[in-house]
Each structure stands twice: as structure tokens, then as C-alpha cells.
N, C-alpha and C positions, 0 to 999 in steps of 0.2 A: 501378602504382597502389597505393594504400597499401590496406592491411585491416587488419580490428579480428575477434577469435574471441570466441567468445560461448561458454557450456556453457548447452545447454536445459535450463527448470525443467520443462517441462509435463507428461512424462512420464518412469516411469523407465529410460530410456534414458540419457539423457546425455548425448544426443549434442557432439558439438565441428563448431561452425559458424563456417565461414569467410565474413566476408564481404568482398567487392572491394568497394569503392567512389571515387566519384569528386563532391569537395564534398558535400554531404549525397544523393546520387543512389549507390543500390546496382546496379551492373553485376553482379555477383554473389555469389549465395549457395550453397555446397560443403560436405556434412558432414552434412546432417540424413539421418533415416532415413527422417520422414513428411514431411506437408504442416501439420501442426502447428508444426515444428521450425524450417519458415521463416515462418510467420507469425508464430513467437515473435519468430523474428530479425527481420524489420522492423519490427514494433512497437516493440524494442528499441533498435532503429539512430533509428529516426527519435521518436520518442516514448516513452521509458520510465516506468513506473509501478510503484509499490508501495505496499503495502498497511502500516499503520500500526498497531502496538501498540503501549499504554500504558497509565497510568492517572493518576488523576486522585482527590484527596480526596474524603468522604463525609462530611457535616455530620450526629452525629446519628443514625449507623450502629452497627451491631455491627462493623465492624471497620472501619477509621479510611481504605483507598481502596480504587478499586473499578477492577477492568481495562473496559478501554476499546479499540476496533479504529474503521477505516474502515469503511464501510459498502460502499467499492468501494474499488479504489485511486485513488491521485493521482497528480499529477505527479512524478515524482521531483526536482524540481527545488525544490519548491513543500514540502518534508517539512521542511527546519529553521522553516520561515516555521510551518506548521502544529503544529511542536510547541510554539513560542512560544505561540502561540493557546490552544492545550492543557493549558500549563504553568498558563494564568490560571482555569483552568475552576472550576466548585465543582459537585457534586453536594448534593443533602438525602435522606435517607433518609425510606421504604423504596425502591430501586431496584431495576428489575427489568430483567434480558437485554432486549436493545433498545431502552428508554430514551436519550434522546438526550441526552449530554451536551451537546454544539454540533452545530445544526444551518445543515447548507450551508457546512461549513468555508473560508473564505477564497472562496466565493465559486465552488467549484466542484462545487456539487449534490450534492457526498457529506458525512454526516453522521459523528460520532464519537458509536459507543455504547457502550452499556454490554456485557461479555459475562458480567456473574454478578448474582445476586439480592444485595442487601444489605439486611437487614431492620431496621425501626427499633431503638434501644436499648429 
């Protein structure tokens, strides 16, 4: 049976997870130390996500852009399509921590905000 190893993020352990599987079906998971360790790994295997930094211009700020995150994560499949999206965005000053630069990115209920104050010029 083929397998794919995974290192968990969730805590710091580290652990190195082995997983068996068979077509997208996991026969098994070896290596974790918790029960965190394998939920990392099948959310992994069968669905991965990550969360998105960036940023994005400020029309009209003190300082010319402004960082910007997901509001949860996405699909990791779905992350060039959303930078694209991101790349067009514009803010207007003043913006404040959680200010929504696009909201419902691509259509999957998470927002991209803002994560710092930018005060008018």
C-alpha cells in the first residue's frame, strides 16, 4: 500500500505520521503521540487548509499598504485563485484591525482582513 508522512503543526511535538492508504481511504495512521496528531493527519490527507497572509494598498493612508490574513483558513487548493482576487483589492483610509478588505473570498464564508490600524494622512 503506498503512504504519504506528514510532520504535525498542532503542537510542539512534531510528531512524524505515517499514513497507509488505499485511493483516497486511510487504512492507517502511525507516529502521532496524541489524538490531535491524527486529526491533524486526516484533515490533511483528505482536505488541507491554510491560512493566508498578505497585503493589500491603502488609498490615502499613512503608510502606502496595509497586512491583511484570512479570517479562517481555505482550501489549499483554492490559495492562488484567492491571491488573484487579493492582488485587485484596494483599501481607503483610516483602517482598523478587522476591517474587511474582501468579504466571502471566492465564495467560501471566510473574509480577508485587515491586521493593523492605518490612520488617515
Amino acid at each position: 500500500m503506498p503512504n504519504k508522512k506528514y510532520v504535525c503543526i498542532i503542537c510542539p511535538n512534531s510528531c512524524e505520521i505515517d499514513v497507509e492508504y488505499s485511493g483516497k481511504n486511510i487504512t492507517k495512521i502511525s507516529g502521532q503521540t496524541c489524538k490531535k496528531g491524527e486529526e491533524y493527519t486526516r484533515k490533511e490527507f483528505t482536505s488541507p487548509e491554510r491560512g493566508l497572509t498578505t497585503s493589500v494598498p491603502v488609498h490615502g493612508g499613512t503608510i502606502p499598504l496595509v497586512s491583511v490574513k484570512t479570517s479562517k483558513t481555505i482550501p489549499k487548493e483554492l490559495i492562488k485563485d484567492a491571491m488573484a482576487e487579493i492582488s485587485a483589492a484596494r483599501m481607503n483610509a483610516p483602517v482598523k484591525i478587522g476591517d474587511p478588505a474582501i468579504k466571502n473570498i471566492l465564495g467560501t464564508g471566510v473574509d480577508i482582513v485587515a491586521t493593523k490600524n492605518v490612520p488617515k494622512k
